[in-house]
PLY file of the C-alpha trace (Angstrom):
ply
format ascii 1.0
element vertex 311
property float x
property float y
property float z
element edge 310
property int vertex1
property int vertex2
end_header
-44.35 -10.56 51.54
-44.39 -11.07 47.86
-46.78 -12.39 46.09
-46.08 -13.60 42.60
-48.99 -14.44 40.39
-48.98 -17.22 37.83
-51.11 -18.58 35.04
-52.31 -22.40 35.57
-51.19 -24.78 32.92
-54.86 -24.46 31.47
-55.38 -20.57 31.08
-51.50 -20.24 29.51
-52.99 -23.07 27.26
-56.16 -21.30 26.54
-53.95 -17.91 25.70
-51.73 -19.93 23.41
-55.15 -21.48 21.36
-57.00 -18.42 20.82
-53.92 -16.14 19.76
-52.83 -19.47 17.12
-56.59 -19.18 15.84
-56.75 -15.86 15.73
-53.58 -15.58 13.75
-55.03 -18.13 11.16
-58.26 -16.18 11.30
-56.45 -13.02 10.10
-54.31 -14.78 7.44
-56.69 -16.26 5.96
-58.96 -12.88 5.71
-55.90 -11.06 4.59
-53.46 -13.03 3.28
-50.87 -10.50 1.89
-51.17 -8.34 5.03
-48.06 -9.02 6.55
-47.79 -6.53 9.20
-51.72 -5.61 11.16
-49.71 -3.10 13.50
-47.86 -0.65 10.20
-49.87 2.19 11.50
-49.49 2.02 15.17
-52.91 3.04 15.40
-52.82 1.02 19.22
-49.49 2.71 20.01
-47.55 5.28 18.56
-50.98 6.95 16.85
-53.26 5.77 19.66
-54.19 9.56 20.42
-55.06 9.94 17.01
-57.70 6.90 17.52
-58.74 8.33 20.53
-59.32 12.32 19.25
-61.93 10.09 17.06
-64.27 9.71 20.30
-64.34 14.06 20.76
-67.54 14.45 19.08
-69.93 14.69 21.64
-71.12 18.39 21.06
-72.75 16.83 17.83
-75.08 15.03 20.16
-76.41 17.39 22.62
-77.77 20.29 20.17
-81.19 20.99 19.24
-82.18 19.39 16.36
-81.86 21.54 12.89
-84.75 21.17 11.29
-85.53 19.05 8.13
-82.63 18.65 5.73
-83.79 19.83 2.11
-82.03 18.43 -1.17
-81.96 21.64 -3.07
-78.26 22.56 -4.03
-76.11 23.75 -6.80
-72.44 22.60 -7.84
-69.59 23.89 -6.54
-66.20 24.55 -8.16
-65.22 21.23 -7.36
-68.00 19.92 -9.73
-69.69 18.51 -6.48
-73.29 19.38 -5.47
-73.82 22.03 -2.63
-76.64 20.90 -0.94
-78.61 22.09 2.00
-79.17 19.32 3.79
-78.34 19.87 8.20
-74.92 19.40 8.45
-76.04 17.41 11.69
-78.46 13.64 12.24
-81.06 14.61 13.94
-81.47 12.75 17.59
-84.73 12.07 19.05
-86.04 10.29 21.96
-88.60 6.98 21.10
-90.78 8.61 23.51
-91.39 11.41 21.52
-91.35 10.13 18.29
-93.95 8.52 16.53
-94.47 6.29 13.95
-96.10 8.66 11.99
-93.91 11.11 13.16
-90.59 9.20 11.98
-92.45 8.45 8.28
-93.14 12.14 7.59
-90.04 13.35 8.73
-87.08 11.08 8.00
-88.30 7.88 6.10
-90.37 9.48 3.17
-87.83 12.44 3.02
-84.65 9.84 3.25
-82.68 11.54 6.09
-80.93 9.42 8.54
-81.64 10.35 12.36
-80.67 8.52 15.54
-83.51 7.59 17.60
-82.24 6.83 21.54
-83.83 4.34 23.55
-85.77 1.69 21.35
-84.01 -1.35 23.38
-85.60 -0.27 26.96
-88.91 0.94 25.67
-89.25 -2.17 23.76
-88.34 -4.71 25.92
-85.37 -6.30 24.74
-83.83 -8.87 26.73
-80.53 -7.68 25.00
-80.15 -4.80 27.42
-79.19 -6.90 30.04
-78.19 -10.11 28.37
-75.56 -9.09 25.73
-72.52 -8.77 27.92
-69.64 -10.19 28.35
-70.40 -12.43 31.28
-73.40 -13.32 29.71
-72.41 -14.80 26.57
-70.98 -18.00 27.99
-73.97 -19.80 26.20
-71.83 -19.10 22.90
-68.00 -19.71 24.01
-68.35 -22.33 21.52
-69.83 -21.54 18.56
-68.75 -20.01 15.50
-69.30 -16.89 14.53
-67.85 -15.01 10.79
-65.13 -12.61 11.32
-64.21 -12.28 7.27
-64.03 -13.74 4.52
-61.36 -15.93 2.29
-59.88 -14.61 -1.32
-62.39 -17.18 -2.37
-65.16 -15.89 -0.73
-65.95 -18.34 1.76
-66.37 -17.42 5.11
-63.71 -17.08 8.08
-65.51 -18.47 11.48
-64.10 -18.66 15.36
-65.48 -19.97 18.05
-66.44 -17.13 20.39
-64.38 -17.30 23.64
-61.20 -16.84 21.29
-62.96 -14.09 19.85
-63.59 -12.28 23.25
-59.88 -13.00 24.00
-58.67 -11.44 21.06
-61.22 -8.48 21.44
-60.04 -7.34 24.60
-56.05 -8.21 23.94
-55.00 -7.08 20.80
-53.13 -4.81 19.28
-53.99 -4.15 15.40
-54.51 -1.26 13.71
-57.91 -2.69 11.96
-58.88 -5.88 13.95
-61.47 -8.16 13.05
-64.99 -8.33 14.02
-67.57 -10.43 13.93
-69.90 -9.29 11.20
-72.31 -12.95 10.96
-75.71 -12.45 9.46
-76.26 -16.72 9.45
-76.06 -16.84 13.46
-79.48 -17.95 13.33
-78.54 -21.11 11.30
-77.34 -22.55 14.96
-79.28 -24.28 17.14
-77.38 -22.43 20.07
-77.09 -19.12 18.16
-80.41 -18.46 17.35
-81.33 -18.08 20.56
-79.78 -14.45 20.08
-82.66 -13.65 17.92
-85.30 -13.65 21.10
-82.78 -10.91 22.67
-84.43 -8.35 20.14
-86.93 -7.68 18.11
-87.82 -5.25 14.98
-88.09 -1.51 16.01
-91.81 -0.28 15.31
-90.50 2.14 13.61
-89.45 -0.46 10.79
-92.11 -3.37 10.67
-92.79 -3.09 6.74
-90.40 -5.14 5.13
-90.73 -6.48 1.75
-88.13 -8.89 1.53
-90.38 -10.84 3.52
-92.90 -11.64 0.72
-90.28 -13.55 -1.13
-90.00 -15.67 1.68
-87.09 -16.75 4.33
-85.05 -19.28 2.06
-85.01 -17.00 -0.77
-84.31 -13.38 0.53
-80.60 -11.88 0.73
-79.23 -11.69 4.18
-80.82 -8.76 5.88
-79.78 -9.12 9.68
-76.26 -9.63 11.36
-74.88 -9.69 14.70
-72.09 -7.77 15.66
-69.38 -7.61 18.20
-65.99 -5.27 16.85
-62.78 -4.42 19.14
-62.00 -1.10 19.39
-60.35 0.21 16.28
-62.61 -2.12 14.22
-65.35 -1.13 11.35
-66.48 -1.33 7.98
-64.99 0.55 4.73
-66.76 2.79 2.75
-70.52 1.07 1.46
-74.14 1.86 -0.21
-76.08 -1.15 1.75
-77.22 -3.52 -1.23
-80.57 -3.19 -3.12
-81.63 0.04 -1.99
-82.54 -1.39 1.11
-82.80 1.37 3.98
-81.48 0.26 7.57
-81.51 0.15 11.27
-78.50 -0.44 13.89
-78.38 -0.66 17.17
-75.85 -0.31 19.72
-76.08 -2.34 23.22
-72.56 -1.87 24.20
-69.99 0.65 23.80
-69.61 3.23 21.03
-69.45 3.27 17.02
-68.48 6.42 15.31
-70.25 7.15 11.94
-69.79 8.73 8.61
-72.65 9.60 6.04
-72.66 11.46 2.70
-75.73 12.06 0.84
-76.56 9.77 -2.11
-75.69 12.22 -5.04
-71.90 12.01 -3.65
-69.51 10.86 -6.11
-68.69 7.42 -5.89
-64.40 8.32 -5.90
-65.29 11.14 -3.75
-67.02 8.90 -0.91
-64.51 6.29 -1.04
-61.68 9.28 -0.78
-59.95 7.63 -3.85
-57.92 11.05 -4.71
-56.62 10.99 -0.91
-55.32 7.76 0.10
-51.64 7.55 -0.75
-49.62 4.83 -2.48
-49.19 2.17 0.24
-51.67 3.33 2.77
-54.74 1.25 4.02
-58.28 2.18 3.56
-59.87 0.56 6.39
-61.94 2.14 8.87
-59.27 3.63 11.03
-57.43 5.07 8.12
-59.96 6.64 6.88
-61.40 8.42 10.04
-58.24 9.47 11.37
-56.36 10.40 7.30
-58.64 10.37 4.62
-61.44 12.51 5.83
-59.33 15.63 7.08
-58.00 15.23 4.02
-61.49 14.67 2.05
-62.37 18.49 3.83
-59.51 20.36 2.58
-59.67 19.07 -0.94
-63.52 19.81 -1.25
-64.20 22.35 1.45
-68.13 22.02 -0.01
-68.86 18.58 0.77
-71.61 17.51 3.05
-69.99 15.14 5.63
-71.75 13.83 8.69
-70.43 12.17 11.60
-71.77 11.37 14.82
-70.85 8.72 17.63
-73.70 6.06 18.34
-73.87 5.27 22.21
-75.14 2.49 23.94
-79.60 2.82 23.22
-79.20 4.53 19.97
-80.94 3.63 17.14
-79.26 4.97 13.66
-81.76 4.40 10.36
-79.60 4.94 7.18
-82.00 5.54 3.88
-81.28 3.47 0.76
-78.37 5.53 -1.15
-76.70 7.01 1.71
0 1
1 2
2 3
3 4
4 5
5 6
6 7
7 8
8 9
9 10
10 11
11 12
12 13
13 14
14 15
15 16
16 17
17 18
18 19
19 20
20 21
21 22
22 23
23 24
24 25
25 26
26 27
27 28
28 29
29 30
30 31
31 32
32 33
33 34
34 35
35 36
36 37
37 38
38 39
39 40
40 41
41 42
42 43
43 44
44 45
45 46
46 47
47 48
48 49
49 50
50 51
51 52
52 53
53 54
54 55
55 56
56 57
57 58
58 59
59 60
60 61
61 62
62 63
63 64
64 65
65 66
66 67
67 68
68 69
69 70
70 71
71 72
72 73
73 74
74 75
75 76
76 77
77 78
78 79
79 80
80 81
81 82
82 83
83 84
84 85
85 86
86 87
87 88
88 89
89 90
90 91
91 92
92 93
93 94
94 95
95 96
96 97
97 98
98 99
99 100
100 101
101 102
102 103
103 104
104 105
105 106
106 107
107 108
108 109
109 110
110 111
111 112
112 113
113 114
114 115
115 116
116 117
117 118
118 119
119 120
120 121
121 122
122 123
123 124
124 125
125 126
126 127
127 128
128 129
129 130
130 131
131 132
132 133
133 134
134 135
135 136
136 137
137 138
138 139
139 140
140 141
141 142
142 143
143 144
144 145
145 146
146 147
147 148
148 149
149 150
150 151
151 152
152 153
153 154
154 155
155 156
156 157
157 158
158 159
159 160
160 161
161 162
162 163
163 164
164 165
165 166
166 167
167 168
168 169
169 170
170 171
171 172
172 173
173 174
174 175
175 176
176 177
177 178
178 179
179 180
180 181
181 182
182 183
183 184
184 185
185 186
186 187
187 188
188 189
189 190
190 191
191 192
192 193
193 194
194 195
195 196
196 197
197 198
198 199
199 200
200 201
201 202
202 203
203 204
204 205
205 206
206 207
207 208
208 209
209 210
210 211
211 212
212 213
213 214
214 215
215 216
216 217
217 218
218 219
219 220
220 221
221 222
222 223
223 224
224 225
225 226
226 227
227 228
228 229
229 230
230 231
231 232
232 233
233 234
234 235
235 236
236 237
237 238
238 239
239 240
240 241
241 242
242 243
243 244
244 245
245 246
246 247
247 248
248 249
249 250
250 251
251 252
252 253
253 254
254 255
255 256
256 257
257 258
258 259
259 260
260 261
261 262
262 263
263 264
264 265
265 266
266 267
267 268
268 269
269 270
270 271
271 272
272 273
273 274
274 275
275 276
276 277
277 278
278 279
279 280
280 281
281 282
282 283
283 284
284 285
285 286
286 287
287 288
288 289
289 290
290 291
291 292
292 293
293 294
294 295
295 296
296 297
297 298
298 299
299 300
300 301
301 302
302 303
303 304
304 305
305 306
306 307
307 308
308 309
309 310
């Protein structure tokens, strides 16, 4: 017997919308892009992209000890310093909030603290998933921005598509910090709530209407993630991850800005998104100052990563 599956009329309908808005989406994000799959980063350097996920030794060891900021500089003009050359990761159950002050917060060192979701209740655990966000196939969510600054929005079952069928180097995610300013959306925000660990907040005091955007909702493809930054204002931060895996990079704040943003390594005509720079610019960042402090670590589902101001 053979059996021959086809699409209905509807679903090869729905495949032809969200690819023709995702297209748009991506034009109008980067419009002199031409060509999202130059690299091959999905295909002919997909074991590169996938060597990226070999890191897991980094997350099993003891912890180091406290980081100090002593140093000296190097040849290379940059500051040696003596700071772990590994984020610390602790369980919530055994840290804290005193603990987590004294040792990473008033001595600005980033850790990873595991578990924060299940020992604090969020709903998220179970109830950001794929088959669970049906309550948002419709609504818009940001995944860039125009030359002119204005936001790029899709609805969210095209995004979910496009996350789990696509094929560019550096896709797009959805990076939205005004979800809340949807009736339907905002019910995300009872999913979660603020890590102990991080209740003082200033911003607060200035009110809701006039403080800079200070939470966002995120959902990224494999491949996906931000380039190079110092978050704004000196504002420290918290991430969580309920699903999957983000890799991370962190250099301490007294890192040269065209260091950090390997300016001296990216060649004429490459990219410098997220993927380029994992998989090219930091191998090559190593050999040209064999002194400088990087750390990376992978984030897995539960972990909670708190990045000081400067980092």
């Amino acid at each position: 017997i053979v059996i021959i599956f086809m699409k209905s009329d509807n679903s090869l309908s729905l495949e032809k919308t969200w690819v023709r808005r995702l297209e748009k989406a991506k034009k109008k994000h980067r419009p002199r892009l031409k060509d999202w799959r130059k690299d091959r980063f999905a295909s002919d350097r997909k074991n590169d992209f996938i060597a990226l996920g070999n890191l897991n030794f980094l997350n099993n060891i003891e912890p180091c000890g406290n980081p100090k900021i002593n140093g000296e500089s190097n040849s290379n003009g940059i500051e040696s310093l003596s700071y772990s050359h590994f984020v610390e990761r602790i369980d919530s159950s055994d840290l804290s909030y005193e603990q987590f002050r004294l040792n990473y917060e008033e001595k600005e060192l980033p850790c990873i603290i595991s578990n924060i979701p299940a020992l604090e209740g969020w709903r998220a655990v179970k109830s950001w998933r794929f088959e669970r966000f049906n309550a948002y196939r419709d609504r818009y969510f940001k995944v860039g921005e125009d030359d002119d600054g204005y936001s790029v929005k899709i609805r969210l079952k095209y995004f979910l598509q496009y996350l789990q069928d696509n094929s560019d180097d550096s896709p797009l995610y959805v990076f939205d910090s005004h979800f809340d300013n949807d009736h339907i959306s905002k019910s995300l925000l009872h999913d979660y709530t603020v890590p102990s660990y991080f209740s003082d907040d200033l911003f607060s005091l200035v009110g809701e209407k006039r403080r800079p955007p200070y939470r966002w909702f995120l959902i990224g493809p494999a491949r996906s993630g931000t380039c190079v930054h110092i978050d704004p204002l000196g504002t420290s931060a918290w991430n969580t991850v309920i699903e999957g895996r983000k890799r991370w990079v962190l250099m301490p704040p007294n890192t040269p800005k065209k260091v950090a943003k390997a300016l001296e390594v990216f060649r004429k005509g490459e990219d410098d998104e997220a993927i380029n720079y994992f998989v090219d610019a930091i191998p090559r960042l190593k050999r040209l100052y064999p002194h400088l402090l990087v750390l990376e670590f992978i984030q897995y589902p539960g972990d909670t990563v708190f990045v000081p101001g400067g980092w």
